[in-house]
LUMTORDREN-914500 format. One record per residue (C-alpha): x, y, z; residue number from 0; residue in one letter. Coordinates in steps of 0.2 Angstrom, whole numbers. Layout:
REM residues N
<atom <X; Y; Z>; NUM; "A"> ...
***
This chain:
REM residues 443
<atom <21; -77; -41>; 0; "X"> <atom <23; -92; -30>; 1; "X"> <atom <8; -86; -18>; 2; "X"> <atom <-5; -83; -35>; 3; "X"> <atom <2; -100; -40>; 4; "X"> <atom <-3; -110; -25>; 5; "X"> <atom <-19; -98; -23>; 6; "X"> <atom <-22; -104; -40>; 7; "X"> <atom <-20; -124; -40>; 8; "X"> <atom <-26; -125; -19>; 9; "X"> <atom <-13; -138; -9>; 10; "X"> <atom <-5; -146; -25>; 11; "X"> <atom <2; -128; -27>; 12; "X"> <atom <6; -127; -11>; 13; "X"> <atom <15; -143; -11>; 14; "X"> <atom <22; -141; -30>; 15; "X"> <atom <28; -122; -33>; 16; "X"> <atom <44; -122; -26>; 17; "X"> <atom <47; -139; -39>; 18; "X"> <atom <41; -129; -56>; 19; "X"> <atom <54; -117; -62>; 20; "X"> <atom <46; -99; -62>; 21; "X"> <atom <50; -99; -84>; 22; "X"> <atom <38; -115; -84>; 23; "X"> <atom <22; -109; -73>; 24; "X"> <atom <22; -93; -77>; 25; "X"> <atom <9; -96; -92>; 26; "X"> <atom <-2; -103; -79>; 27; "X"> <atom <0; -89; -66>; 28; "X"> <atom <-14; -80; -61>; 29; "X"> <atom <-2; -62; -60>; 30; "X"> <atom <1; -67; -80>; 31; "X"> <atom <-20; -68; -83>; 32; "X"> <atom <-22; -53; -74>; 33; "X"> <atom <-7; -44; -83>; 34; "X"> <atom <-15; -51; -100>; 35; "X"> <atom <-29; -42; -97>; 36; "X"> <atom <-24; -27; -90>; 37; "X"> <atom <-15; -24; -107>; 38; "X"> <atom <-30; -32; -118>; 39; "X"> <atom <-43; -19; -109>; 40; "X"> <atom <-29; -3; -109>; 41; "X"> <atom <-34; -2; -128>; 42; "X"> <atom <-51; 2; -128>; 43; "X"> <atom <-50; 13; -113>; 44; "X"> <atom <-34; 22; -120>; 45; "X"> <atom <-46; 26; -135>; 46; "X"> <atom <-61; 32; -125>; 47; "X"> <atom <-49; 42; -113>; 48; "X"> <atom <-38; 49; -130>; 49; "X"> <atom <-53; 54; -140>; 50; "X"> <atom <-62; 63; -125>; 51; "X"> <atom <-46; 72; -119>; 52; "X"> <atom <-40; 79; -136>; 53; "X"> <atom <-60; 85; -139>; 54; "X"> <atom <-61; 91; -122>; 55; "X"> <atom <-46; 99; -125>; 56; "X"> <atom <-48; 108; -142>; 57; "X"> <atom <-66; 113; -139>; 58; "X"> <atom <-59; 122; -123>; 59; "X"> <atom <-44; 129; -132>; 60; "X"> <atom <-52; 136; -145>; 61; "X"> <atom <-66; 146; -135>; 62; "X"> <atom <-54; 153; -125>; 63; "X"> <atom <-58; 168; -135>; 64; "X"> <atom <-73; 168; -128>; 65; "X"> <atom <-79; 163; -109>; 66; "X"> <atom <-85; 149; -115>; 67; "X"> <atom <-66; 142; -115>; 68; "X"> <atom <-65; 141; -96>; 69; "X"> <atom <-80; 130; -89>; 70; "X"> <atom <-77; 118; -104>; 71; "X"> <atom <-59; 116; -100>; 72; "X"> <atom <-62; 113; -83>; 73; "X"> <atom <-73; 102; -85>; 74; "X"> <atom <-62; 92; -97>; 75; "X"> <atom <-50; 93; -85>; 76; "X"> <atom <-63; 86; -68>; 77; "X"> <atom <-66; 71; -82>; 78; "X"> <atom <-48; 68; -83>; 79; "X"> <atom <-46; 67; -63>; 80; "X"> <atom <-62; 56; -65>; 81; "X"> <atom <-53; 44; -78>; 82; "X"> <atom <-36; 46; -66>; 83; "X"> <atom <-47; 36; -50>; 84; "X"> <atom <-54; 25; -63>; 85; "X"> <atom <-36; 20; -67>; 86; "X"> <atom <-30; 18; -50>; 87; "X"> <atom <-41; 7; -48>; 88; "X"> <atom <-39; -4; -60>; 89; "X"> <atom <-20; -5; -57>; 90; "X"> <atom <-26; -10; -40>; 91; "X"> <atom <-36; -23; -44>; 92; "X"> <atom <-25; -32; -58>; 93; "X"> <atom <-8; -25; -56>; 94; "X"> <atom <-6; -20; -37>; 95; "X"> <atom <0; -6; -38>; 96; "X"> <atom <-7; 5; -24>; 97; "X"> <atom <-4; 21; -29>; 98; "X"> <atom <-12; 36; -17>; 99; "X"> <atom <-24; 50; -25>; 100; "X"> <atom <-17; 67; -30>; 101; "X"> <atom <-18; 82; -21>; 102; "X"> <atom <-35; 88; -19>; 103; "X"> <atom <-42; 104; -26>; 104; "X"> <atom <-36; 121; -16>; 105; "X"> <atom <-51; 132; -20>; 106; "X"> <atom <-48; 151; -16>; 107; "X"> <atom <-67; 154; -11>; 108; "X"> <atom <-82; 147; -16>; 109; "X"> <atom <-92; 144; -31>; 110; "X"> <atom <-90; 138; -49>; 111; "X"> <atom <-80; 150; -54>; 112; "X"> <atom <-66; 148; -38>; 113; "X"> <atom <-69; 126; -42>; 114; "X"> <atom <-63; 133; -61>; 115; "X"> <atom <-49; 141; -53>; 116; "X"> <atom <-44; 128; -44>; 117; "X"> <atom <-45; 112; -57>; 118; "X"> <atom <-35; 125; -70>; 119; "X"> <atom <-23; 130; -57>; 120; "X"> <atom <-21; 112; -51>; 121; "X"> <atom <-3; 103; -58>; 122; "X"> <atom <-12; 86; -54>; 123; "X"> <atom <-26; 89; -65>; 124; "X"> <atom <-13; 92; -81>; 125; "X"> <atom <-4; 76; -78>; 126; "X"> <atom <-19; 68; -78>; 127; "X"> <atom <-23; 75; -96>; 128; "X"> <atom <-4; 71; -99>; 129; "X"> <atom <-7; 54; -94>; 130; "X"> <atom <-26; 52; -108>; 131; "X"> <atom <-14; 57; -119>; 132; "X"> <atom <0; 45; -117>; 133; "X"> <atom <-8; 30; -114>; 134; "X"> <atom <-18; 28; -133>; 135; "X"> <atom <-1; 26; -142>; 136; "X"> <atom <7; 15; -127>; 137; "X"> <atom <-9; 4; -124>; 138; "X"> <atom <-9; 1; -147>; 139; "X"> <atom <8; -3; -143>; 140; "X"> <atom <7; -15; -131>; 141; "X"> <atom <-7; -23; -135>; 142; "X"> <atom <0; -27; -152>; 143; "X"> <atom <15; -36; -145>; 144; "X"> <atom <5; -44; -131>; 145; "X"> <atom <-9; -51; -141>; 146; "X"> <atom <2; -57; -156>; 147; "X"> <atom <15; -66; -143>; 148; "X"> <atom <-1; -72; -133>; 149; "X"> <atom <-12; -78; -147>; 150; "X"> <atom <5; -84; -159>; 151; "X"> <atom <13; -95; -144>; 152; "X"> <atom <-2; -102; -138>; 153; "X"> <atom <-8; -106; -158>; 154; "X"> <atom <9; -115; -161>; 155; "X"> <atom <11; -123; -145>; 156; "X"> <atom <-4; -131; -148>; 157; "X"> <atom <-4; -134; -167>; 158; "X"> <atom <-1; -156; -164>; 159; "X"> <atom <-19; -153; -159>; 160; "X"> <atom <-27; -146; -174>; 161; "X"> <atom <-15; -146; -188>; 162; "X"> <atom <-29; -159; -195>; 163; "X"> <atom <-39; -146; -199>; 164; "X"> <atom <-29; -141; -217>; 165; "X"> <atom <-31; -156; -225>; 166; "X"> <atom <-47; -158; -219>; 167; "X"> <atom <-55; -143; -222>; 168; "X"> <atom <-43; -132; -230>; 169; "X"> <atom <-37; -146; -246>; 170; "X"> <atom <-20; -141; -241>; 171; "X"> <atom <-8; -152; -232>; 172; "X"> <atom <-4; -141; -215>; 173; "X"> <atom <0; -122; -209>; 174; "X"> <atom <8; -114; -226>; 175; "X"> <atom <26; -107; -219>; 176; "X"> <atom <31; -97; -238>; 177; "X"> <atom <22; -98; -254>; 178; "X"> <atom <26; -91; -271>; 179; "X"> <atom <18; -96; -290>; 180; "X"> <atom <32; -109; -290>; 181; "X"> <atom <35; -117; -275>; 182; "X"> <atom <27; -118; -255>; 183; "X"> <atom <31; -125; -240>; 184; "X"> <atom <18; -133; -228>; 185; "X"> <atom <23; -139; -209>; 186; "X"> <atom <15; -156; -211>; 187; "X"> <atom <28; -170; -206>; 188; "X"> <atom <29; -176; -189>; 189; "X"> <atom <49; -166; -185>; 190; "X"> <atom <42; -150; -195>; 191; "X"> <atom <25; -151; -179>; 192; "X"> <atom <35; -154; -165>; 193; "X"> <atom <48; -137; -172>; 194; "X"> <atom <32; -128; -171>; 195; "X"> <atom <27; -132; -155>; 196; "X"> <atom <43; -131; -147>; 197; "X"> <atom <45; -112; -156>; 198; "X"> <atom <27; -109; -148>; 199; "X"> <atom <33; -114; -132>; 200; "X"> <atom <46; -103; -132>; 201; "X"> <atom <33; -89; -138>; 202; "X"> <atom <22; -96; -122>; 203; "X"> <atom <36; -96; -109>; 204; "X"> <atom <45; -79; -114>; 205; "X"> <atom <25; -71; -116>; 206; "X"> <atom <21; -66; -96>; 207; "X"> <atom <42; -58; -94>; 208; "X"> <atom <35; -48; -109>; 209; "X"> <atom <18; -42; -101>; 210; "X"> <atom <29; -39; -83>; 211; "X"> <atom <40; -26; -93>; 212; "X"> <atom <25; -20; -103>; 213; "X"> <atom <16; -17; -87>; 214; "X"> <atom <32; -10; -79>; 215; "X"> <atom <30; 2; -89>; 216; "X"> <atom <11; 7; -85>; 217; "X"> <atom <14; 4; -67>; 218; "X"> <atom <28; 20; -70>; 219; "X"> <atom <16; 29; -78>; 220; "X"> <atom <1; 28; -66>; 221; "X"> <atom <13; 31; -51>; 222; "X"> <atom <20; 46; -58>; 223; "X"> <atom <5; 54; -67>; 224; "X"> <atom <-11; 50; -59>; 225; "X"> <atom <-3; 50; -39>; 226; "X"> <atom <3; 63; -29>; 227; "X"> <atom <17; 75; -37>; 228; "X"> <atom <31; 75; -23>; 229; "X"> <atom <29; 96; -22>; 230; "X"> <atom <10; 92; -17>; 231; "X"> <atom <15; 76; -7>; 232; "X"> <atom <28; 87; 3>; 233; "X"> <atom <14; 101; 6>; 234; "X"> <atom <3; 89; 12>; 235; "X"> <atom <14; 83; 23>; 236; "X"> <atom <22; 99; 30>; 237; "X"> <atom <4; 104; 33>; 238; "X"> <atom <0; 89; 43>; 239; "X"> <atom <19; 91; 52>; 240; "X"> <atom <13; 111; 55>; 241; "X"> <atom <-5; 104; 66>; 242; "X"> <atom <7; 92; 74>; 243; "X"> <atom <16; 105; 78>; 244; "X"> <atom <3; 118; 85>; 245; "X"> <atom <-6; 102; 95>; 246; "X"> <atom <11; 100; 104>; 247; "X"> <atom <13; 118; 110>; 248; "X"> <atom <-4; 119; 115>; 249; "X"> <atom <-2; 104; 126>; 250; "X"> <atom <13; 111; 133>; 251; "X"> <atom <7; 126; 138>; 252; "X"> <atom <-9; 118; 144>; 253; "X"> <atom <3; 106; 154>; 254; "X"> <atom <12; 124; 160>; 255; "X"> <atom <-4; 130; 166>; 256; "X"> <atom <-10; 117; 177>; 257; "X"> <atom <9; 115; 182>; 258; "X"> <atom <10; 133; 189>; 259; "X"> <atom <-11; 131; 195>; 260; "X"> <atom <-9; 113; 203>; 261; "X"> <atom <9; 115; 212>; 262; "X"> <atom <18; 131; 213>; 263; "X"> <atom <3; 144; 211>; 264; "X"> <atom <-5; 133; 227>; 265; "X"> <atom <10; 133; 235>; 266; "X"> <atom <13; 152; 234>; 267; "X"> <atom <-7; 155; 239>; 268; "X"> <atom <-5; 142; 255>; 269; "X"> <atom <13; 155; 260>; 270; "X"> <atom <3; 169; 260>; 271; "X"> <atom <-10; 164; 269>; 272; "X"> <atom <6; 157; 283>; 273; "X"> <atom <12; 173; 283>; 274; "X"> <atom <-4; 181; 285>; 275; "X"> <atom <-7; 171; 301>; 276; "X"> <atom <12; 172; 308>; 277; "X"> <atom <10; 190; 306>; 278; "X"> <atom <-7; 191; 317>; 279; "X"> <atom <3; 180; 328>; 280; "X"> <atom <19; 189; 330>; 281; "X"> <atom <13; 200; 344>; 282; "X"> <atom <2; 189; 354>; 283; "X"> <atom <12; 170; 351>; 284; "X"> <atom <32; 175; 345>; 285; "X"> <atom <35; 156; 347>; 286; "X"> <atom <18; 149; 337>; 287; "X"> <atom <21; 164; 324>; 288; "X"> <atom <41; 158; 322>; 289; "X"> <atom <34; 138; 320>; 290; "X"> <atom <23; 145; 306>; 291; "X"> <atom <37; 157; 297>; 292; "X"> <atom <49; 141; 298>; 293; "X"> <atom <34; 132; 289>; 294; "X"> <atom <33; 146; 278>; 295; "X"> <atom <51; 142; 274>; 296; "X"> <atom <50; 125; 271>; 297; "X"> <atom <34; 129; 258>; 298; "X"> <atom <45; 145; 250>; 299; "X"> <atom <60; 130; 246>; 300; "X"> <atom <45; 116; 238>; 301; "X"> <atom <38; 131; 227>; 302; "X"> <atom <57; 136; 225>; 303; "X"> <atom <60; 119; 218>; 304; "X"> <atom <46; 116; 208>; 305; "X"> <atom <48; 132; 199>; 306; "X"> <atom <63; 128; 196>; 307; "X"> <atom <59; 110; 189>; 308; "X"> <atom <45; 118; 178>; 309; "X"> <atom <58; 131; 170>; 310; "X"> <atom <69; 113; 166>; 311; "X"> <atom <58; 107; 159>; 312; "X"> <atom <53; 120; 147>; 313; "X"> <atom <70; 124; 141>; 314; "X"> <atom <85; 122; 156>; 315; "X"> <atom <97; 138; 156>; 316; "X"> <atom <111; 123; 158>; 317; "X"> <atom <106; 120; 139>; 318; "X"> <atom <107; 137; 132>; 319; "X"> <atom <123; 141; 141>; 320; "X"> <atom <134; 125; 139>; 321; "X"> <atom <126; 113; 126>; 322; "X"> <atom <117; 95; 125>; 323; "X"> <atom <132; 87; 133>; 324; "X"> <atom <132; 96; 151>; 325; "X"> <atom <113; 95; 151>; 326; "X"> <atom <109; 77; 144>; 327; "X"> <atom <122; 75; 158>; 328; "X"> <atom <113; 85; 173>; 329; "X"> <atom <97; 75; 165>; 330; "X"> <atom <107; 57; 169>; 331; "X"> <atom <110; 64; 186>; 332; "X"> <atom <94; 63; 190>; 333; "X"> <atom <88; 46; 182>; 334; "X"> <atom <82; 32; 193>; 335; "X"> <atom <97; 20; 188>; 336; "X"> <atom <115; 25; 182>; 337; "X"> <atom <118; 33; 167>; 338; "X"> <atom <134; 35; 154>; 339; "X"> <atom <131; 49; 141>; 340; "X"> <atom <141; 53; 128>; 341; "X"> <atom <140; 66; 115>; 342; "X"> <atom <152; 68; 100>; 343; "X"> <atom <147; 84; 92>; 344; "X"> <atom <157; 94; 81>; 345; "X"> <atom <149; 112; 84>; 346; "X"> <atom <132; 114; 92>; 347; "X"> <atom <116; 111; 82>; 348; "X"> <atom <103; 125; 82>; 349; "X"> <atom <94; 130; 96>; 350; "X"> <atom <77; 124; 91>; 351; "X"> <atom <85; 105; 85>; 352; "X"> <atom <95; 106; 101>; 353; "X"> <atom <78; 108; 113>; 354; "X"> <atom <71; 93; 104>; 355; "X"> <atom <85; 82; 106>; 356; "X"> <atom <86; 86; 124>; 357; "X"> <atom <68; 86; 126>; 358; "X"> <atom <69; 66; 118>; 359; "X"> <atom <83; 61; 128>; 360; "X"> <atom <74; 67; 146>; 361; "X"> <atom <55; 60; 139>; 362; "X"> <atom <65; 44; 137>; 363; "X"> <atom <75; 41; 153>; 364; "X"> <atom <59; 45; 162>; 365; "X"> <atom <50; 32; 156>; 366; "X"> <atom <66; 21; 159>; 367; "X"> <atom <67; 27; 176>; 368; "X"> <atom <47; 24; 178>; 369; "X"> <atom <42; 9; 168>; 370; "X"> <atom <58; 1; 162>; 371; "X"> <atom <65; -7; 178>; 372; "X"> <atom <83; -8; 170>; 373; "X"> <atom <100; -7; 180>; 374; "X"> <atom <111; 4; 168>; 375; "X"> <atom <106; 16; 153>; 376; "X"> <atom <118; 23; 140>; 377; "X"> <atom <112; 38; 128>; 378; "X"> <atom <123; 41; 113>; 379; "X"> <atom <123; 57; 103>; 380; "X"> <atom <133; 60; 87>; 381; "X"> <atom <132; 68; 70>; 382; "X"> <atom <131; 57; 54>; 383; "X"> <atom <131; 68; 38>; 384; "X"> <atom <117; 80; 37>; 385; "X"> <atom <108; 69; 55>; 386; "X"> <atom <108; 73; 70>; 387; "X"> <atom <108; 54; 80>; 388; "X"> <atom <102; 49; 97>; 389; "X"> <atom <101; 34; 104>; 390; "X"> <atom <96; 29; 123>; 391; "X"> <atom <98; 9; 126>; 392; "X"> <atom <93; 1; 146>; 393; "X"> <atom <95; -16; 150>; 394; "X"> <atom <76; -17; 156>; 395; "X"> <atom <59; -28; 153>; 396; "X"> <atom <58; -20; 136>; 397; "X"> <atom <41; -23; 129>; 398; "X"> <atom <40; -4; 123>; 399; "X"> <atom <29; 1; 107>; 400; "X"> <atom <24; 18; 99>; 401; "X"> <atom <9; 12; 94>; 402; "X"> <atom <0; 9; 110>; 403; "X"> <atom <-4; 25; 113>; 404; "X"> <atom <10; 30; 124>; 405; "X"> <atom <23; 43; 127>; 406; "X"> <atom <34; 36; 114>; 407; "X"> <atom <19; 39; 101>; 408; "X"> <atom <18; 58; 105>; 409; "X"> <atom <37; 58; 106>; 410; "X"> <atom <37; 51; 88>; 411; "X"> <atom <25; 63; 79>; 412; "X"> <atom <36; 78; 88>; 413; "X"> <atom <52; 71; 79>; 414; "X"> <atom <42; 69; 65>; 415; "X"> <atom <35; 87; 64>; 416; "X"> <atom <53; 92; 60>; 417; "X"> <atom <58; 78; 48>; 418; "X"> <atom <65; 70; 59>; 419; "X"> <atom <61; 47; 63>; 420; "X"> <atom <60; 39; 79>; 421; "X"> <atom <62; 22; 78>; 422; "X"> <atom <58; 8; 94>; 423; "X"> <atom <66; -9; 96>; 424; "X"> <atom <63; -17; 112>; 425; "X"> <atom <57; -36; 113>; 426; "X"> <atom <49; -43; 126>; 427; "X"> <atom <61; -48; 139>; 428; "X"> <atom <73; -34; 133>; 429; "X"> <atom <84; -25; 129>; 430; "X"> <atom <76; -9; 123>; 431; "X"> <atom <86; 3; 111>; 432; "X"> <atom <79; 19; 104>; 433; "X"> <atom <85; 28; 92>; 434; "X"> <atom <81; 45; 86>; 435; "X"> <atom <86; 54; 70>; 436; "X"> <atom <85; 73; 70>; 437; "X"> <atom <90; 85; 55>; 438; "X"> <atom <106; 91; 56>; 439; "X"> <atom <107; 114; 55>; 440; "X"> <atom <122; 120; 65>; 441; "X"> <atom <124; 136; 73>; 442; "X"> 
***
């Protein structure tokens, strides 16, 4: 209210809003107007939406006996999803209430009679309906009670102003308060004006609280009418969760691939090609051919290792056989700088939740080890309720953002694709703490 204030009234608002009480200047508010008027234009629109939904509505219904019922119901229906945008916007504009569209049409082939389908099958497209429907007797209602306090308020607050106009005009001596064939009271003397414009204040002040719960109530039914239902929301977003997921395997396995092509795969090809040679060797040179078998070794041991890396990478047999503990450890073994884990677990969370969390903590004390230039690390692991909670704090540069493009980012939408949150907080100069939240599925 303070900010529309100030925005209203330039610098003297600027300099003045903290001085008026919110009772006194929310008359003049601009959030008041724009409220005003979003209640003043609900009425004609809550007609025009009413009277075509219930035509729309009957005409279908009652041809259903015939084909003719279907297009003309879904087309009442695609009018109502048109209406629904309308009204999103124009919450937007004077209430501020972003609300997101609904769930777009899921047509099962093409044509008009799969889009017919689709709009009658759609649960958005009813609310929608629901929502024409409901708004005709809430938008009478409310602008009866906004107008009257608007109009009654501002008519006796200012009535020192014009109360001339009776005895002028009207051969009466002021407003007429009761009047009967015998007797009639008239607020004309100086104490009976200023009791009407002190009531008409009162009906001033109290006016915007009453259009904010007025539009409390539209803002309710526009969120949960003409937005997203949270079933369709949900699908939405498990369907975006289910590409994250399919991008991250096939990155994986392309990161496989040129794993095994680039390092052990040459490796392997480079031994061959040794042993070839010591084998041509062996009868001519015994000491050149035993050089190049002891090379040989050396390359089988690099491949060895890095085989052996890969398969840790993937999913380490230290995990499946004794748990998160003994292979966050083996992974803090190999950090750059010292590492104290701890894991307080009551049983062991499924394999699949299990591979994340160790695949988190090892992505994290890599980039420690790479980019963080800390002294110490700490990861924490524990189970809070139905959460699975991890948390990797260094002493480093800090500095660290998901939103930069990095590894965190790609770390984020993998926690995410299970429901899960991976929050970053690492200011510049440090210290950086990360804290994952995995859903919690024992065993």
């Amino acid at each position: 209210m303070a900010t529309e204030y100030g925005d209203g009234y330039g610098g003297w608002g600027e300099e003045r809003r903290h001085r008026v009480p919110a009772g006194v200047r929310a008359p003049f508010e601009a959030r008041s107007w724009r409220e005003f008027g979003y209640v003043v234009l609900g009425l004609p629109i809550g007609i025009v939406l009413f009277t075509y939904a219930v035509t729309m509505l009957s005409l279908g219904v009652g041809l259903l006996v015939t084909f003719l019922g279907v297009p003309v119901l879904a087309a009442g229906l695609a009018g109502c999803r048109a209406f629904g945008a309308m009204e999103r916007a124009r919450a937007r504009v004077l209430l501020g209430v972003e609300v997101a569209a609904p769930e777009p049409l899921r047509m099962r082939g093409r044509g008009a009679m799969a889009w017919m389908g689709a709009v009658l099958r759609s649960g958005a497209s009813w609310r929608q309906l629901l929502y024409t429907v409901v708004l005709f007797p809430w938008s009478v209602f409310s602008f009866v009670v906004a107008v009257n306090f608007w109009a009654y308020g501002w008519a006796l607050l200012t009535y020192p102003l014009w109360f001339w106009v009776f005895p002028v005009w009207a051969g009466q001596d002021g407003l007429q308060l009761y009047g009967d064939e015998t007797h009639s009271v008239y607020l004309d003397n100086p104490f009976e004006v200023t009791v009407t414009a002190l009531v008409g204040l009162l009906f001033t002040m109290a006016t915007p609280w009453i259009l904010r719960g007025l539009t409390t109530v539209d803002r309710v039914l526009v969120g949960a009418l003409l937005g997203p239902s949270r079933l369709g929301a949900r699908v939405v977003e498990l369907e975006s969760d289910r590409g994250v997921v399919v991008d991250t395997a096939a990155a994986d396995l392309r990161r496989i691939e040129r794993d095994l092509h680039d390092g052990a795969q040459a490796r392997l090809v480079a031994l061959a090609m040794d042993l070839g040679l010591a084998k041509e060797k062996l009868a001519e040179d015994p000491r050149a051919a035993a050089v190049m078998v002891d090379s040989a070794h050396g390359e089988v041991k690099t491949a060895l290792r890095e085989l052996r890396d890969l398969a840790r990478g993937i999913h380490p047999a230290v995990l499946t056989d004794r748990g998160l503990d003994a292979a966050l450890s083996a992974v803090a073994s190999r950090c750059g700088v010292p590492v104290v884990v701890e894991v307080d677990l009551p049983t062991r969370p499924v394999p699949a939740i299990e591979g994340i969390a160790y695949f988190t903590v090892s992505e994290l004390l890599q980039n420690v080890s790479k980019h963080a230039r800390a002294s110490r690390a700490t990861v924490d692991v524990w189970k809070v309720e139905d959460r699975l909670m991890l948390q990797v704090i260094d002493d480093g540069l800090g500095g660290a953002d998901t939103g930069r493009g990095s590894g965190l980012a790609g770390l984020a939408e993998r926690i995410g694709a299970v429901d899960g949150i991976l929050v970053v907080d690492s200011p510049a100069g440090g210290p950086t703490r990360v804290t994952a939240e995995l859903p919690w599925r024992a065993v």
